[in-house]
C-alpha positions as CSV (number, residue, x, y, z in Angstrom):
1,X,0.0,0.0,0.0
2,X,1.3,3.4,-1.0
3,X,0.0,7.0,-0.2
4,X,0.7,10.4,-0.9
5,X,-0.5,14.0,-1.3
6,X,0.3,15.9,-4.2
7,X,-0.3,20.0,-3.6
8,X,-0.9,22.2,-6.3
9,X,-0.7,26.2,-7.0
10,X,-1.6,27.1,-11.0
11,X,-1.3,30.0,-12.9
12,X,-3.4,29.6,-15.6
13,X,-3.2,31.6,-19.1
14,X,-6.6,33.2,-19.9
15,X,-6.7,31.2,-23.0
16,X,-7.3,27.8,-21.2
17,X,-9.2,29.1,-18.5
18,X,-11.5,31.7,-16.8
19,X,-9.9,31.1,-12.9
20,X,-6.2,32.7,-13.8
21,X,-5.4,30.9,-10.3
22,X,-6.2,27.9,-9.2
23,X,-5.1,25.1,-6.2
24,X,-5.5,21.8,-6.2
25,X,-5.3,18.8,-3.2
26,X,-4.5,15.4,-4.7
27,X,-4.3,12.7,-2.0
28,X,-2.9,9.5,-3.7
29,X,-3.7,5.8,-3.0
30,X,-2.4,2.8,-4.5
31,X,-2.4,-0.8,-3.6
32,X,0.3,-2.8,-5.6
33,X,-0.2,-7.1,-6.0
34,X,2.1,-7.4,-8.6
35,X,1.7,-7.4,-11.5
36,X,-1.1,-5.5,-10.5
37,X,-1.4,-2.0,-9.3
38,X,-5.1,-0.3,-8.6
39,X,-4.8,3.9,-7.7
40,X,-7.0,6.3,-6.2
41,X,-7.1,9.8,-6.3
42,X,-10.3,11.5,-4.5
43,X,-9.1,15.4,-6.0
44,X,-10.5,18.6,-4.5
45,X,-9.9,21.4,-7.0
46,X,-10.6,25.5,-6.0
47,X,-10.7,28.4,-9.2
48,X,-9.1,30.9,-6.5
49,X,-9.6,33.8,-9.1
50,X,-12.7,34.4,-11.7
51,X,-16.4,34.1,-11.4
52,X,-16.5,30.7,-10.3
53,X,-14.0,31.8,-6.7
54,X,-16.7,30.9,-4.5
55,X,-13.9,28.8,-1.8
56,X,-16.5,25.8,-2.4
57,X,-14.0,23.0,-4.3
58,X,-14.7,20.5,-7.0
59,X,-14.6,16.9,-6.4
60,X,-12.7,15.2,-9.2
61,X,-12.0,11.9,-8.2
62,X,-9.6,9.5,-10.2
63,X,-9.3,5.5,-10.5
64,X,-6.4,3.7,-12.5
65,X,-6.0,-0.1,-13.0
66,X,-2.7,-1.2,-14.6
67,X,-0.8,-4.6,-15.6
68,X,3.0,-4.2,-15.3
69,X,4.2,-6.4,-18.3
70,X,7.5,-6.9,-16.8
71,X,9.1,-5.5,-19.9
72,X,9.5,-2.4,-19.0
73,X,6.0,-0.3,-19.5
74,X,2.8,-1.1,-18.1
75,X,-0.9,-1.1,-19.6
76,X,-4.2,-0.5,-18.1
77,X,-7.3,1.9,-17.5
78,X,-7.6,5.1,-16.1
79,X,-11.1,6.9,-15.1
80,X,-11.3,11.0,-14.5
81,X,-14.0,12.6,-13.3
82,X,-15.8,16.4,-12.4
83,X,-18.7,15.4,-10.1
84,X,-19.2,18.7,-9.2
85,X,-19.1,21.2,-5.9
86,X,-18.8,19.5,-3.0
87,X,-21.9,20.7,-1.7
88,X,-23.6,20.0,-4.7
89,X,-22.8,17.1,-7.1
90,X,-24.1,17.8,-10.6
91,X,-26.3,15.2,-12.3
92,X,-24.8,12.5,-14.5
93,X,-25.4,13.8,-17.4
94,X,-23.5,17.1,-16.4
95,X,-20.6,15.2,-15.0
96,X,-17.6,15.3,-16.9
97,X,-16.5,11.3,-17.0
98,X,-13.4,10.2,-19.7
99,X,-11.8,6.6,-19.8
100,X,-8.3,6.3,-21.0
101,X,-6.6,3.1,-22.4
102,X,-2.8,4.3,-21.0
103,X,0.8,3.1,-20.9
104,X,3.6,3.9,-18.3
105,X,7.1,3.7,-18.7
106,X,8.1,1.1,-15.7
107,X,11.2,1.5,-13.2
108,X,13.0,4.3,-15.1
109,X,14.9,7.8,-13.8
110,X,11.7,9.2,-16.2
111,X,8.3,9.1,-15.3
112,X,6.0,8.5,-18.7
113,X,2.5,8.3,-19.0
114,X,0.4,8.1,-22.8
115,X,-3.1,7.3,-23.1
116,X,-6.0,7.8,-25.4
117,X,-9.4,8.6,-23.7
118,X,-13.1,8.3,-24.8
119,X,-15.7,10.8,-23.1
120,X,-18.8,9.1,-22.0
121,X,-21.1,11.7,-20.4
122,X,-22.5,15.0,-23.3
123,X,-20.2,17.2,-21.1
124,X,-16.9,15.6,-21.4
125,X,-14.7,16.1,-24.6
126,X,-15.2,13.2,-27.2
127,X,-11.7,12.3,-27.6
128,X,-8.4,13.2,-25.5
129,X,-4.7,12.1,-26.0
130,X,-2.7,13.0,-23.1
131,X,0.8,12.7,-21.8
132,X,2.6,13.1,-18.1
133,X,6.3,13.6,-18.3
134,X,7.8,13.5,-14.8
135,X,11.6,13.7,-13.4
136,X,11.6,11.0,-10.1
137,X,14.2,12.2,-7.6
C-alpha cells in the first residue's frame, strides 16, 4: 500500500481558462499485488480567481487499473471525473467522466504516461490524447 499528497498552486493563461489561479489537493492511493497496481485519487480542485472563486471546491476523483508487463511499460485503465461542488454534485449527465486506455514507462529515472481517452457523459470532450512527463528524484 502506498500513499501520498500531491499539492498544487496554477497559474493559468486566460486562454485555457477563466480562474487565472487555481489550487488543487491530490491525496494518492495505491495498492500494488504485482503485477497488479489499482490507484485512487479522490481530488479537490478551488478556481481561487474568476467568477466561479466561490472557496467551495470541486470533487474530481480519479481510478487507474494497470498490468506491469514486466518489460518495461505497463498497460491498463484510467477513469477521471468532475462530479461537481462538493456541496452540490451535478447530475450525471453534467458530469464530466473520460476513460483512457494508457501506458507507463516502468522503473525508469523518467516518469512516462500516454493514453488515449473516450468521453462518456454529453459534457466531457469526445476524444483526448494526453501525456505526463515526470523527473523522479
Amino acid at each position: 500500500f502506498i500513499y501520498g499528497l500531491n499539492l498544487e498552486l496554477s497559474n493559468v493563461p486566460p486562454e485555457f481558462s477563466t480562474a487565472r489561479w487555481a489550487s488543487e489537493v491530490r491525496p494518492i492511493f495505491t495498492w500494488r499485488a504485482h503485477p497488479w497496481s489499482f490507484s485512487m485519487n479522490p481530488i479537490l480542485d478551488w478556481d481561487l480567481s474568476g467568477d466561479d472563486a466561490d472557496g467551495i471546491p470541486e470533487f474530481e476523483p480519479a481510478l487507474k487499473a494497470k498490468y506491469n508487463t514486466g518489460k518495461g511499460f505497463s498497460l491498463g485503465l484510467e477513469h477521471y471525473m468532475s462530479l461537481g461542488k462538493v456541496n452540490h454534485m451535478e447530475t450525471v449527465n453534467k458530469q464530466m467522466h473520460v476513460t483512457y486506455l494508457a501506458g507507463d514507462l516502468e522503473d525508469g529515472p523518467v516518469e512516462f504516461n500516454v493514453g488515449i481517452g473516450y468521453g462518456i457523459t454529453p459534457v466531457s470532450n469526445r476524444w483526448t490524447v494526453k501525456t505526463i512527463l515526470g523527473l523522479a528524484f
